[in-house]
Biopython code that builds the backbone (N, CA, C, O; Angstrom):
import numpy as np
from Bio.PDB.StructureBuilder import StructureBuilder

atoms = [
    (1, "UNK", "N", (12.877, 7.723, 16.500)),
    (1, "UNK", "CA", (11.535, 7.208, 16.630)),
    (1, "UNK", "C", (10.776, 7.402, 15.316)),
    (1, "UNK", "O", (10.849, 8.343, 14.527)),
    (2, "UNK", "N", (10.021, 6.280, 15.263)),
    (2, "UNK", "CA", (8.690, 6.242, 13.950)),
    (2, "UNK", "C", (8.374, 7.563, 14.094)),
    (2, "UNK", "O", (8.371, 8.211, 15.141)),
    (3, "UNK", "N", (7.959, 8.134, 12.371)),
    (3, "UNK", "CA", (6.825, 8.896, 12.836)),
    (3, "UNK", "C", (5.580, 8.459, 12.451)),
    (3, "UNK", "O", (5.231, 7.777, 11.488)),
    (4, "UNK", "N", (4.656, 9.210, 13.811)),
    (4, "UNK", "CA", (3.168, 8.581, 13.782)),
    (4, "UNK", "C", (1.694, 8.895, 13.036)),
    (4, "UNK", "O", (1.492, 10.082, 12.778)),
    (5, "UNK", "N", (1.157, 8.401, 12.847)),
    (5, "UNK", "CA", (0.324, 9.358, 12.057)),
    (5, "UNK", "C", (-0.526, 10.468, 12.917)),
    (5, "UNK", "O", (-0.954, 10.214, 14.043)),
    (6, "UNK", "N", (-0.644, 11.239, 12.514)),
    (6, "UNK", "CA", (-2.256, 12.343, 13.180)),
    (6, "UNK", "C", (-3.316, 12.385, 13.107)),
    (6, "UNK", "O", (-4.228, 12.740, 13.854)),
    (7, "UNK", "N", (-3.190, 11.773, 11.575)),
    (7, "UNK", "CA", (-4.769, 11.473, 10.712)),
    (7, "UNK", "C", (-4.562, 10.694, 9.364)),
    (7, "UNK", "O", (-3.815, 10.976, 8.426)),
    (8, "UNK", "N", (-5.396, 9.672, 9.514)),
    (8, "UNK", "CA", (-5.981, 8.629, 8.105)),
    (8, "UNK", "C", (-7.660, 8.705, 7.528)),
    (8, "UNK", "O", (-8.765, 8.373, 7.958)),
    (9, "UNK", "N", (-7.126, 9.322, 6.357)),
    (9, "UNK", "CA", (-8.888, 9.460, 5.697)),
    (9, "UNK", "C", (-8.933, 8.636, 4.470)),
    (9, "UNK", "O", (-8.021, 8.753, 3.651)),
    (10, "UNK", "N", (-9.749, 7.948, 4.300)),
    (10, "UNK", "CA", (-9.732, 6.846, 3.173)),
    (10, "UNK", "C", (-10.868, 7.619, 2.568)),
    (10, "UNK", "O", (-11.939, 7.906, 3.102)),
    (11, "UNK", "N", (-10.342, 7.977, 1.061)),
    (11, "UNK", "CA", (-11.257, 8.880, 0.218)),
    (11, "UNK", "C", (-11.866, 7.195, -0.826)),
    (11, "UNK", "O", (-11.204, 6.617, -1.688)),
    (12, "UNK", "N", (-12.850, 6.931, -0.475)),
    (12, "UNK", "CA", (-13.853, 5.681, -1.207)),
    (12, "UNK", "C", (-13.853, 5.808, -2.768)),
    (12, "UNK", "O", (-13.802, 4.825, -3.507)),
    (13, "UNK", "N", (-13.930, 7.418, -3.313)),
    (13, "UNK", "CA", (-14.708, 7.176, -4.437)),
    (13, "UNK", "C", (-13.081, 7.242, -5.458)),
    (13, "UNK", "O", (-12.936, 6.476, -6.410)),
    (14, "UNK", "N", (-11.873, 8.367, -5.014)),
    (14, "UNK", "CA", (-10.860, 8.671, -5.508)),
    (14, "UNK", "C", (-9.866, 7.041, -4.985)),
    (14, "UNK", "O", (-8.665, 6.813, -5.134)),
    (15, "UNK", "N", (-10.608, 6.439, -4.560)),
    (15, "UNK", "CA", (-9.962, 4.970, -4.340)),
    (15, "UNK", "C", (-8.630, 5.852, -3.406)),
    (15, "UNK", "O", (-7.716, 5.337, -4.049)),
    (16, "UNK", "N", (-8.165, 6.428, -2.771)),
    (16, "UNK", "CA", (-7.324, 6.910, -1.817)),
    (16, "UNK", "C", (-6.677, 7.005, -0.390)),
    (16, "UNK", "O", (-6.993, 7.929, 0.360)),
    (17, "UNK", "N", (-6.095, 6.390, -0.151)),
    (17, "UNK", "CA", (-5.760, 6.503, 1.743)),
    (17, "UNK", "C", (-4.804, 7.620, 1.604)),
    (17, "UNK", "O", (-3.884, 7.763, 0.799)),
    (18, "UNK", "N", (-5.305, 8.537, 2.758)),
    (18, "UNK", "CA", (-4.692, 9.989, 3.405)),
    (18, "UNK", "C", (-4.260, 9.981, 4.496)),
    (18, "UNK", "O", (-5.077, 10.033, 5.415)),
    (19, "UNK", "N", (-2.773, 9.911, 4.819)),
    (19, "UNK", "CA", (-2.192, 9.774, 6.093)),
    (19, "UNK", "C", (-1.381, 10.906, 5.873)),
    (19, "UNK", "O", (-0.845, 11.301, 4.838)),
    (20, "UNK", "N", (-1.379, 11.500, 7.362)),
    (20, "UNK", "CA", (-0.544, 12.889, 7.561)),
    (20, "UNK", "C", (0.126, 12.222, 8.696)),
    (20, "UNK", "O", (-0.655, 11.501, 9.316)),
    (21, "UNK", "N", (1.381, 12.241, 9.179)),
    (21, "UNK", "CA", (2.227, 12.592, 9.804)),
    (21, "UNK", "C", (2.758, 13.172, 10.974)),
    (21, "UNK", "O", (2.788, 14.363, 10.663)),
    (22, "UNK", "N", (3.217, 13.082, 12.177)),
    (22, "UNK", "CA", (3.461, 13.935, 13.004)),
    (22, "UNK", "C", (4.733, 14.491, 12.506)),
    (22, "UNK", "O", (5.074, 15.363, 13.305)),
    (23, "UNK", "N", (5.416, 14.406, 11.742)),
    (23, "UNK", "CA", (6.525, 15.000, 11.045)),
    (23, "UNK", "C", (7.009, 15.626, 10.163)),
    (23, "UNK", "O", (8.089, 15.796, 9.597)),
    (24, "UNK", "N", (5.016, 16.257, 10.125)),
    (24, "UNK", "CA", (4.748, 17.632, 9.403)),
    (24, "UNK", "C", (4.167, 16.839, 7.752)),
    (24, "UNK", "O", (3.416, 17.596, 7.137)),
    (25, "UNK", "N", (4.376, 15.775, 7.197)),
    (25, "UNK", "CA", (4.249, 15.382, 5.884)),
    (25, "UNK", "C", (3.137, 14.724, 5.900)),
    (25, "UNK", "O", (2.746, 14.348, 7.004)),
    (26, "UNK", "N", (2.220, 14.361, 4.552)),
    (26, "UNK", "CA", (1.227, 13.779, 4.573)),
    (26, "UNK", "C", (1.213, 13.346, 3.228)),
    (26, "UNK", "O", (1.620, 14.174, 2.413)),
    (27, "UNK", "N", (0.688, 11.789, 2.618)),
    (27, "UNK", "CA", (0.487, 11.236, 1.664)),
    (27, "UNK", "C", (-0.794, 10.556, 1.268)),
    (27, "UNK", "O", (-1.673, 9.902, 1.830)),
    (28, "UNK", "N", (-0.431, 11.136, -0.347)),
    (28, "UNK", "CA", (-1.782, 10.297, -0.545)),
    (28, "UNK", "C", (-2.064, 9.078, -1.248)),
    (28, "UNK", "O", (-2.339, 9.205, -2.441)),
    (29, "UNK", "N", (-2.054, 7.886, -0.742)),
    (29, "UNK", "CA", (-1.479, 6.561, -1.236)),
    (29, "UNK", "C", (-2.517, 5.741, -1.834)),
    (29, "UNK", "O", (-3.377, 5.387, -1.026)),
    (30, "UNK", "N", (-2.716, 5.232, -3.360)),
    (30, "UNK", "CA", (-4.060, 4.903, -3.967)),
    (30, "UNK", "C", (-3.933, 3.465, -3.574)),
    (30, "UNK", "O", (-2.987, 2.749, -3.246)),
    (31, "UNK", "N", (-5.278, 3.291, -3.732)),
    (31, "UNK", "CA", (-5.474, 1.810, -2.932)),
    (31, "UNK", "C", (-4.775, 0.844, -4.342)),
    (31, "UNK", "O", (-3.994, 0.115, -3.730)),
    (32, "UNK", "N", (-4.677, 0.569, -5.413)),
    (32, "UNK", "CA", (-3.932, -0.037, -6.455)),
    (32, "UNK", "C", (-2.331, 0.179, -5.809)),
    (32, "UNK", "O", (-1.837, -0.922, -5.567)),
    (33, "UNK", "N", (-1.428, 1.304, -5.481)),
    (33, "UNK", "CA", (-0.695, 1.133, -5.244)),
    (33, "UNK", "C", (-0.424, 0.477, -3.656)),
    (33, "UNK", "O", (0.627, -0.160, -3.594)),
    (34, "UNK", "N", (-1.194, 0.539, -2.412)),
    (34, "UNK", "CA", (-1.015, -0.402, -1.201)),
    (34, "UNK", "C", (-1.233, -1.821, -1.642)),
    (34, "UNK", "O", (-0.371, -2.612, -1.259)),
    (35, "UNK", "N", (-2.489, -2.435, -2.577)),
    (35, "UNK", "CA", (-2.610, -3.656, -2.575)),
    (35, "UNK", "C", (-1.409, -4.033, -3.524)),
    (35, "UNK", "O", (-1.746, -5.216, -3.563)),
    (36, "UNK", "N", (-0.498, -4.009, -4.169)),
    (36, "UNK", "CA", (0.895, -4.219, -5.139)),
    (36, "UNK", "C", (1.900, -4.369, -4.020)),
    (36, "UNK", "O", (2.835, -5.167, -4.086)),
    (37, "UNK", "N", (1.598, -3.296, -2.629)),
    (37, "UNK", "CA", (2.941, -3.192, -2.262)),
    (37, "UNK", "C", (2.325, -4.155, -0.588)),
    (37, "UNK", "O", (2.797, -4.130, 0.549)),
    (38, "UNK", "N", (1.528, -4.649, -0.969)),
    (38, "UNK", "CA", (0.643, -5.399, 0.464)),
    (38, "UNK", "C", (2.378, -5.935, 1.092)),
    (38, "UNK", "O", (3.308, -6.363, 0.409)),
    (39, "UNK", "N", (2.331, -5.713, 2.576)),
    (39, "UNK", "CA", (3.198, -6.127, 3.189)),
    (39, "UNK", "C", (3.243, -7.585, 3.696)),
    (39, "UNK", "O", (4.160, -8.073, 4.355)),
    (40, "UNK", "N", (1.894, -8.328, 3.211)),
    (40, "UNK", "CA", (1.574, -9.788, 3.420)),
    (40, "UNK", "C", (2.861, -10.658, 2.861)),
    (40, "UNK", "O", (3.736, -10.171, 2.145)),
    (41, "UNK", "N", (2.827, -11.986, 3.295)),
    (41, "UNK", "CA", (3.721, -12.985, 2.747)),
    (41, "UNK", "C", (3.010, -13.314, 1.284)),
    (41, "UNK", "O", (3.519, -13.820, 0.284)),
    (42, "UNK", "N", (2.294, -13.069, 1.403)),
    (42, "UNK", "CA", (1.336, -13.500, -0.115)),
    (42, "UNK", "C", (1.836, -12.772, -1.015)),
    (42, "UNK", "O", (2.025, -13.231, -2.142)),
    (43, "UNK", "N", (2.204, -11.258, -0.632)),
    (43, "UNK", "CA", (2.778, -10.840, -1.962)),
    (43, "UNK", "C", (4.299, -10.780, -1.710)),
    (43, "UNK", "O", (4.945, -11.305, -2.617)),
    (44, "UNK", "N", (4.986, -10.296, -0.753)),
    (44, "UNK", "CA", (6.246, -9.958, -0.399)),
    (44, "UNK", "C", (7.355, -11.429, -0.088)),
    (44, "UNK", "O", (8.565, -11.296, 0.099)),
    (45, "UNK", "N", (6.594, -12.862, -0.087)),
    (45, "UNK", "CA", (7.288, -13.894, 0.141)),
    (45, "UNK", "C", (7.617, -13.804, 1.750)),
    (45, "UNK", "O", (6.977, -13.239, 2.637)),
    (46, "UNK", "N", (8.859, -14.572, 1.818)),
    (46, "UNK", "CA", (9.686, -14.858, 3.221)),
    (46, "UNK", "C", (10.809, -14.486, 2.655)),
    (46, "UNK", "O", (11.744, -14.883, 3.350)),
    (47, "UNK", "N", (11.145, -13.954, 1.790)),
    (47, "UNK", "CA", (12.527, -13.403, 0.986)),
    (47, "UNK", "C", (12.370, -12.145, -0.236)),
    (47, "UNK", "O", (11.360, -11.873, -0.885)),
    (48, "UNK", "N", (13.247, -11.726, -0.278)),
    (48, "UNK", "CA", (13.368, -10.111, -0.890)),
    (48, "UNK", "C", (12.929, -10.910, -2.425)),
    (48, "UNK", "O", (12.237, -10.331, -3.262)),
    (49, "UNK", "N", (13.470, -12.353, -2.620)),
    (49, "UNK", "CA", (13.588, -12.521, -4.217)),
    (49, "UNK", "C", (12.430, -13.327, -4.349)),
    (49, "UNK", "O", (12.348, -14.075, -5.323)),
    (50, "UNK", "N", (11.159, -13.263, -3.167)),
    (50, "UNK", "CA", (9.899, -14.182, -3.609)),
    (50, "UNK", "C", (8.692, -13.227, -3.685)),
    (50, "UNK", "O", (7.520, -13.599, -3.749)),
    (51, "UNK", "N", (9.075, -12.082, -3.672)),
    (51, "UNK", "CA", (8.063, -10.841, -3.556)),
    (51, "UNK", "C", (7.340, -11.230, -5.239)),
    (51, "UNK", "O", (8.018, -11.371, -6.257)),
    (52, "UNK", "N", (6.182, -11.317, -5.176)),
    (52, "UNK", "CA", (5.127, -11.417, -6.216)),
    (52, "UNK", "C", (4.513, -10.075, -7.193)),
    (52, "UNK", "O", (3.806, -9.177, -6.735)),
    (53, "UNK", "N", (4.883, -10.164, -8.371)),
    (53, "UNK", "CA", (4.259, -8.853, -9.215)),
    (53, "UNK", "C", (2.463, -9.251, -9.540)),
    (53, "UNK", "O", (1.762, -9.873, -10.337)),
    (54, "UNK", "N", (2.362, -8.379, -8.272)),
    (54, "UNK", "CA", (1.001, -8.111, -8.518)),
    (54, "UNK", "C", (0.451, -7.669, -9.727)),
    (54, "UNK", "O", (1.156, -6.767, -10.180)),
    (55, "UNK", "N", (-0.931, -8.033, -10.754)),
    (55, "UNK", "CA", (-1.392, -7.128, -11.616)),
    (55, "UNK", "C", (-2.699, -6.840, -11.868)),
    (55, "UNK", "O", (-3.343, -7.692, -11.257)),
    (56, "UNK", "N", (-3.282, -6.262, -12.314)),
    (56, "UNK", "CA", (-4.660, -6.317, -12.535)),
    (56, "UNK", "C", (-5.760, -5.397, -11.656)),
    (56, "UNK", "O", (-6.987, -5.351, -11.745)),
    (57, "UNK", "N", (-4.923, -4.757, -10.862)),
    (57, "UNK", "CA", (-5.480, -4.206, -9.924)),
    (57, "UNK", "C", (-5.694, -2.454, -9.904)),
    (57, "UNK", "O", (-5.956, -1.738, -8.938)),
    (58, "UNK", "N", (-5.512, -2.139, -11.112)),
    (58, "UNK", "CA", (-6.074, -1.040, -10.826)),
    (58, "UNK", "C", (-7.242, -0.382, -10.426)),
    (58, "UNK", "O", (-7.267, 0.678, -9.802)),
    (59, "UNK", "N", (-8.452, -1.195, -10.893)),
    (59, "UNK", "CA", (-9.890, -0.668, -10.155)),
    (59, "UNK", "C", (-10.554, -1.026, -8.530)),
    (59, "UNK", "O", (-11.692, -0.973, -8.063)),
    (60, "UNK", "N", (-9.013, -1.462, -7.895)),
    (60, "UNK", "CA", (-8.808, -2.645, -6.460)),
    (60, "UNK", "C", (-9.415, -0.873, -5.489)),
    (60, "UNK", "O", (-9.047, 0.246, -5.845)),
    (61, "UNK", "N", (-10.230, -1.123, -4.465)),
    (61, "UNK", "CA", (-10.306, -0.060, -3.967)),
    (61, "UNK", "C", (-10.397, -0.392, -1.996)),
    (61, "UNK", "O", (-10.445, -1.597, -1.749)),
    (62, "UNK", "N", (-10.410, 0.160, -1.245)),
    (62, "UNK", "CA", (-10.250, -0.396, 0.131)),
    (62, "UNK", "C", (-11.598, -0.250, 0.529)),
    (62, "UNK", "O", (-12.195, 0.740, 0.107)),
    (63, "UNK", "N", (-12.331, -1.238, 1.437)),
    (63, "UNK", "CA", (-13.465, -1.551, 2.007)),
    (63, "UNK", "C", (-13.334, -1.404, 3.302)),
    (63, "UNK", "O", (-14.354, -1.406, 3.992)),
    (64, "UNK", "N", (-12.045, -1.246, 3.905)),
    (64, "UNK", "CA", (-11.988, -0.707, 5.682)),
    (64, "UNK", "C", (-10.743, -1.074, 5.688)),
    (64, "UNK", "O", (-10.010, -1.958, 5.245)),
    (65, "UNK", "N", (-10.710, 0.396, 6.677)),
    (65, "UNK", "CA", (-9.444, 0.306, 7.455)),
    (65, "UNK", "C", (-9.281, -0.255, 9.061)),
    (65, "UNK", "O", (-9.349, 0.575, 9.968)),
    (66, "UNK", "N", (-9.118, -1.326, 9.293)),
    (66, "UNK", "CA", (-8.979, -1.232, 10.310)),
    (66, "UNK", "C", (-7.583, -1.087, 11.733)),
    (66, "UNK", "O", (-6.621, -1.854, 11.766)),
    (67, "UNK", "N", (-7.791, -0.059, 12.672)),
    (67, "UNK", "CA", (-6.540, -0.114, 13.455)),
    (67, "UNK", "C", (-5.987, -1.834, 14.453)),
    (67, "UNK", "O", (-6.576, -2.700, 15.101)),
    (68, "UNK", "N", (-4.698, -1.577, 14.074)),
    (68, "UNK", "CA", (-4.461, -3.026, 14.853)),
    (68, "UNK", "C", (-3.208, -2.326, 16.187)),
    (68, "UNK", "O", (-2.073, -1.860, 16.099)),
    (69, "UNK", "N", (-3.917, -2.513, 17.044)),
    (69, "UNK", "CA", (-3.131, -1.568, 18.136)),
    (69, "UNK", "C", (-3.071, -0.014, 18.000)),
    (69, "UNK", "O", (-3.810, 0.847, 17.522)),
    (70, "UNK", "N", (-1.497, -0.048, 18.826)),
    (70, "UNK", "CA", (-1.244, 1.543, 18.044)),
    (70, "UNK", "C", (-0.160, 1.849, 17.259)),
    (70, "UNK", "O", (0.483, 2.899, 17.267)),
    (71, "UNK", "N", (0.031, 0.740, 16.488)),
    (71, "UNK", "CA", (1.193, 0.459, 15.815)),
    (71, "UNK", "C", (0.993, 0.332, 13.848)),
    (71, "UNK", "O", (1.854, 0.583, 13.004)),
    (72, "UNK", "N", (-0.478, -0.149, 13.625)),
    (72, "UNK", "CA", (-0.551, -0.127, 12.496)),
    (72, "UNK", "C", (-1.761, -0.286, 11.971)),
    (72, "UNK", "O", (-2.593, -0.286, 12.878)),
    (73, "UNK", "N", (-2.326, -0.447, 10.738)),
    (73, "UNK", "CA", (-3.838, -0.775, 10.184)),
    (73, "UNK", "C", (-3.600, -1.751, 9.625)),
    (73, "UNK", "O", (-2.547, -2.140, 9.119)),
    (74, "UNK", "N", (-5.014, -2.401, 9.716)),
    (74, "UNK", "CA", (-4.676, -3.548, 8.464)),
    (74, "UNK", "C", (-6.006, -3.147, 7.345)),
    (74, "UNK", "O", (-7.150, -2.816, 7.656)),
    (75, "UNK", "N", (-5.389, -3.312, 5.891)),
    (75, "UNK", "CA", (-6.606, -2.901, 5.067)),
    (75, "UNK", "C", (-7.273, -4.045, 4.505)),
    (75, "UNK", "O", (-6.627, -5.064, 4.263)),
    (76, "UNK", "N", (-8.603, -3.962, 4.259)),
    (76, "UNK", "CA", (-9.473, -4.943, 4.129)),
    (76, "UNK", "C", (-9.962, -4.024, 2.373)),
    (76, "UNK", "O", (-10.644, -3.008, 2.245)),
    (77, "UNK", "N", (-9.262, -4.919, 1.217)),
    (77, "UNK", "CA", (-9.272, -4.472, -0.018)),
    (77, "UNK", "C", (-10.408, -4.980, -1.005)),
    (77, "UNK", "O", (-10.699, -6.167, -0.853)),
    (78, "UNK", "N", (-10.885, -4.506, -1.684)),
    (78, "UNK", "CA", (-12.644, -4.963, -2.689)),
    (78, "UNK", "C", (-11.939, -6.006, -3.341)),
    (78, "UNK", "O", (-12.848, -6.233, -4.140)),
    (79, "UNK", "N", (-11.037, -6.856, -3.669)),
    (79, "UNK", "CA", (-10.615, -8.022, -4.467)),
    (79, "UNK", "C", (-10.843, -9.039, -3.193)),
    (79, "UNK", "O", (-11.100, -10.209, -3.475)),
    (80, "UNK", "N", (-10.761, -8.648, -1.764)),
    (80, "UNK", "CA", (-10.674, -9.568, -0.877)),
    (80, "UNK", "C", (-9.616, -9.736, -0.142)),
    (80, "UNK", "O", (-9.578, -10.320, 0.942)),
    (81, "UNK", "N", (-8.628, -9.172, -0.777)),
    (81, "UNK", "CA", (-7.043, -9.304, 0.096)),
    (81, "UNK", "C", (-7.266, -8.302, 1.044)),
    (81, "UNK", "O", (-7.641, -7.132, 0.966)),
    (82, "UNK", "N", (-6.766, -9.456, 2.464)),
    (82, "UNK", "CA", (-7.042, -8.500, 3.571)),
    (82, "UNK", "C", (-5.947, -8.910, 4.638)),
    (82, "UNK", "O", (-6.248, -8.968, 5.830)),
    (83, "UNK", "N", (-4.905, -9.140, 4.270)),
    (83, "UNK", "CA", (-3.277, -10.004, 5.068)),
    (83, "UNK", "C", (-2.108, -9.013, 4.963)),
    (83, "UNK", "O", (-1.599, -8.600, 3.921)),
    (84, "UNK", "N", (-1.767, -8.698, 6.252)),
    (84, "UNK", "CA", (-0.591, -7.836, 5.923)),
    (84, "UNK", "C", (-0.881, -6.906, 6.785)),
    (84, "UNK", "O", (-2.080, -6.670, 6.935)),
    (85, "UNK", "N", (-0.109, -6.294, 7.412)),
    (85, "UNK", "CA", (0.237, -5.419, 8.391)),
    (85, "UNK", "C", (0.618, -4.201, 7.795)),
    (85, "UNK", "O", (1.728, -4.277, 7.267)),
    (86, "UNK", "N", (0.121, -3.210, 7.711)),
    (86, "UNK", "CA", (0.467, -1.775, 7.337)),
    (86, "UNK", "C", (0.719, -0.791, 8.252)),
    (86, "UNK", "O", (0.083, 0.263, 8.268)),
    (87, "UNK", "N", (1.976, -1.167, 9.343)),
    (87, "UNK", "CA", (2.765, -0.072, 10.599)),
    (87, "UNK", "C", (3.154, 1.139, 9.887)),
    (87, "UNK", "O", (3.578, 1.143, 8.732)),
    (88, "UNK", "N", (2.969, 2.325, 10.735)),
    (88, "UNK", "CA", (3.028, 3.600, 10.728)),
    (88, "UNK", "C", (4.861, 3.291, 9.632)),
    (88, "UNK", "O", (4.856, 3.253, 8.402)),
    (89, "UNK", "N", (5.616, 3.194, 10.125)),
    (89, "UNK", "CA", (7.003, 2.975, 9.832)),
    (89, "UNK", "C", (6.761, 2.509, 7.984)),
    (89, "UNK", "O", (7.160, 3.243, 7.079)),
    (90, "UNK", "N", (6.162, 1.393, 7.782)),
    (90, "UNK", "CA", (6.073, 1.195, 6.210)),
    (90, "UNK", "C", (5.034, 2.203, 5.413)),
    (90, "UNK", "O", (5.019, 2.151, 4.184)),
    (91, "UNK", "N", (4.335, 2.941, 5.976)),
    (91, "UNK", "CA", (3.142, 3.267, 4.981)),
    (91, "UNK", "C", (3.964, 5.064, 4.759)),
    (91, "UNK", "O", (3.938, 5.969, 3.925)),
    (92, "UNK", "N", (4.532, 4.813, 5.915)),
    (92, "UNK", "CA", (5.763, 6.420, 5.709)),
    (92, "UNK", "C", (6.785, 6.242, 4.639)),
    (92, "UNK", "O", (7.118, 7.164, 3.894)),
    (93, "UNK", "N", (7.397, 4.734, 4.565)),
    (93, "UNK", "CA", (8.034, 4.614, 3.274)),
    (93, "UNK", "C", (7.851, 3.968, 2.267)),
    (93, "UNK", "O", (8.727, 3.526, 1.523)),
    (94, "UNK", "N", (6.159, 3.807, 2.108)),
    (94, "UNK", "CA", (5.643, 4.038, 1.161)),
    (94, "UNK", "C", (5.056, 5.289, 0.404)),
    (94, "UNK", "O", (4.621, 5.480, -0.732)),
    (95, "UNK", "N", (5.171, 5.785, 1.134)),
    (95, "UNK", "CA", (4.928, 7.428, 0.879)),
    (95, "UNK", "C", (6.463, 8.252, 0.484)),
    (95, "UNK", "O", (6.422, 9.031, -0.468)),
    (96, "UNK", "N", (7.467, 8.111, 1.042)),
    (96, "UNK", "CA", (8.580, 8.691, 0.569)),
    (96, "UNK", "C", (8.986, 7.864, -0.453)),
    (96, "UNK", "O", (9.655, 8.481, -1.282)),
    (97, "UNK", "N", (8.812, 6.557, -0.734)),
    (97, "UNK", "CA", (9.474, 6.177, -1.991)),
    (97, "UNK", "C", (8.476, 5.385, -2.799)),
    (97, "UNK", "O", (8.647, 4.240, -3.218)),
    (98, "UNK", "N", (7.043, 6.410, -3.019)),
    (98, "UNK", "CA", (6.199, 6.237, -3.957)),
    (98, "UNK", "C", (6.410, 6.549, -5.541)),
    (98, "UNK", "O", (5.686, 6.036, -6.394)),
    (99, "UNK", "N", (7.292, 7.288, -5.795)),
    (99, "UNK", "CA", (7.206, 7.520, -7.277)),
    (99, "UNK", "C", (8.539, 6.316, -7.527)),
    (99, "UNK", "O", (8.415, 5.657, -8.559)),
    (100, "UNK", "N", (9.637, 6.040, -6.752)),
    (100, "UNK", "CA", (10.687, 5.030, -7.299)),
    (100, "UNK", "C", (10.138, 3.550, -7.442)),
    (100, "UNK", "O", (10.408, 2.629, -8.214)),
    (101, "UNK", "N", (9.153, 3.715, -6.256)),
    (101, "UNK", "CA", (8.469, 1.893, -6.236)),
    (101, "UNK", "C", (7.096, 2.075, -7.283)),
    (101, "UNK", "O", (6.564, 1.009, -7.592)),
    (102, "UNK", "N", (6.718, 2.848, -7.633)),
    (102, "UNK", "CA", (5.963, 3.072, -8.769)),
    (102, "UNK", "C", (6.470, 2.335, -10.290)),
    (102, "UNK", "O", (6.161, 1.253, -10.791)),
    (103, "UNK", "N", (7.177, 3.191, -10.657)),
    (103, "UNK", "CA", (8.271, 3.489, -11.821)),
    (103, "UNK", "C", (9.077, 1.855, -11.656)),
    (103, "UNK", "O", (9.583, 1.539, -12.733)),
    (104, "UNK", "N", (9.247, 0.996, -10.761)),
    (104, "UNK", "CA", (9.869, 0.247, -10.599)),
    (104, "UNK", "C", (8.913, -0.999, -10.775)),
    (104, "UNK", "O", (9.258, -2.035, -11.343)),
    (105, "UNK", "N", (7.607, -0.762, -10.190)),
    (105, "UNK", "CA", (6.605, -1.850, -10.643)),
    (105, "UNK", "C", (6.168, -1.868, -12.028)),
    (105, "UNK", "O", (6.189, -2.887, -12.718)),
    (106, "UNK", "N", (5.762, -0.698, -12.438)),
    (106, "UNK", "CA", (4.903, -0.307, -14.144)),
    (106, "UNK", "C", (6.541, -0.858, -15.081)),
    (106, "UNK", "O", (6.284, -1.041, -16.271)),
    (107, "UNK", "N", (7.651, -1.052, -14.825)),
    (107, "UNK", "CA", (8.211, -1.407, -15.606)),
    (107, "UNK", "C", (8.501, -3.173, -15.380)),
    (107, "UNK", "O", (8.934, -3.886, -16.285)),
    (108, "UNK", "N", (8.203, -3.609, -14.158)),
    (108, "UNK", "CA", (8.487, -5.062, -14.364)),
    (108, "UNK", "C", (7.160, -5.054, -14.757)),
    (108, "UNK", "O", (7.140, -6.091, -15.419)),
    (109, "UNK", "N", (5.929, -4.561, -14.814)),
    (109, "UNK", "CA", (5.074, -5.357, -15.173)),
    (109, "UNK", "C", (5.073, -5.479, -16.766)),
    (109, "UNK", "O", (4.415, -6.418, -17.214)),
    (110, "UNK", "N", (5.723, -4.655, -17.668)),
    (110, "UNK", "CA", (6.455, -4.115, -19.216)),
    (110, "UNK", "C", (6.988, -5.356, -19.099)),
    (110, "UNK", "O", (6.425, -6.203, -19.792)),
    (111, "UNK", "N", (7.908, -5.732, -18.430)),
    (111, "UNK", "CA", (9.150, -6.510, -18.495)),
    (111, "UNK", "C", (8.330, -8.046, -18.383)),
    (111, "UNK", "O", (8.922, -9.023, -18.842)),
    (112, "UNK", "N", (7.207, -8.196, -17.877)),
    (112, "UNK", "CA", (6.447, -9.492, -17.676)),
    (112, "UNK", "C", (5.324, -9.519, -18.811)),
    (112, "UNK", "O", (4.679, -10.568, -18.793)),
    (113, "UNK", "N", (5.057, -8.877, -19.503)),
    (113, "UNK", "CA", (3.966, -8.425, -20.056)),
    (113, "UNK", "C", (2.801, -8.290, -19.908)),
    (113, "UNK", "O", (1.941, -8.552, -20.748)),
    (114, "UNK", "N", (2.528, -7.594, -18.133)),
    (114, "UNK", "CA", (1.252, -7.598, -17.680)),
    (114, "UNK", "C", (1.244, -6.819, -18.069)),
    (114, "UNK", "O", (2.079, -6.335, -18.832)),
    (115, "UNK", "N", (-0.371, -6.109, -17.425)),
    (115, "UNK", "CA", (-0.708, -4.638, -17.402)),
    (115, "UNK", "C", (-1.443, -4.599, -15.953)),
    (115, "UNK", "O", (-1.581, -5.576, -15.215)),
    (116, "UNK", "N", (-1.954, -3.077, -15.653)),
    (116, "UNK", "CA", (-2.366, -2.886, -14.302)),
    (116, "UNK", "C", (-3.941, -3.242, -14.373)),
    (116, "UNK", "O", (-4.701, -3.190, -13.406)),
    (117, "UNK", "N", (-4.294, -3.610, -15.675)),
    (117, "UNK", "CA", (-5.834, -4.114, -15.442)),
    (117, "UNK", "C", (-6.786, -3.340, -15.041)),
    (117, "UNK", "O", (-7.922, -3.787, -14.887)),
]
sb = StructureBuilder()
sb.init_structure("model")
sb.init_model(0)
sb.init_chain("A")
sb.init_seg("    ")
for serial, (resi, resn, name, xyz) in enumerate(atoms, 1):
    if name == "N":
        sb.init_residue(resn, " ", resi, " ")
    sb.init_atom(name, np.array(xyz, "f"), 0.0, 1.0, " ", f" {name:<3s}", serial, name[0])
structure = sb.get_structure()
């Protein structure tokens, strides 16, 4: 089984979402890195090879969280992007594989010659 959250605190000024875990762990996920990894078709495609390199978004910060059931939030982001489903199940592995999907974006964006803006 998923694990679920216990508690989500969206820190406004540190631009931050705080989700803890019933499985003892808790992360702290910056709103620049959820809107890059938005689970929308807008950024992620209908295929692994249409996923979109987001850029520009580092000063991107979240304007509400809202719950959609009891299954996930959807975030409503200050650029306006507000599509995409964020279930307990992805925002957990966005949290365990935050520094590889990090390190993996800041270099395609090298490799494209963006920057995080």
């Amino acid at each position: 089984m998923s694990p679920r959250p216990t508690a989500i605190t969206l820190h406004r000024a540190s631009r931050v979402l705080e989700v803890a875990f019933d499985d003892g762990v808790a992360y702290r996920l910056p709103a620049e890195y959820l809107r890059v990894e938005s689970p929308s078709a807008e950024v992620q495609g209908h295929a692994p090879e249409q996923k979109v390199l987001v850029a520009g978004k580092r000063a991107v910060g979240i304007d509400a969280v809202e719950p959609v059931g009891h299954y996930a939030v959807a975030l409503r982001f200050s650029d306006g992007h507000s599509t995409g489903l964020y279930t307990w199940a992805y925002l957990h592995q966005l949290g365990r594989e935050q520094s590889a999907r990090w390190a993996a974006y800041e270099a395609a964006l090298a490799r494209a010659g963006l920057d995080r803006g």
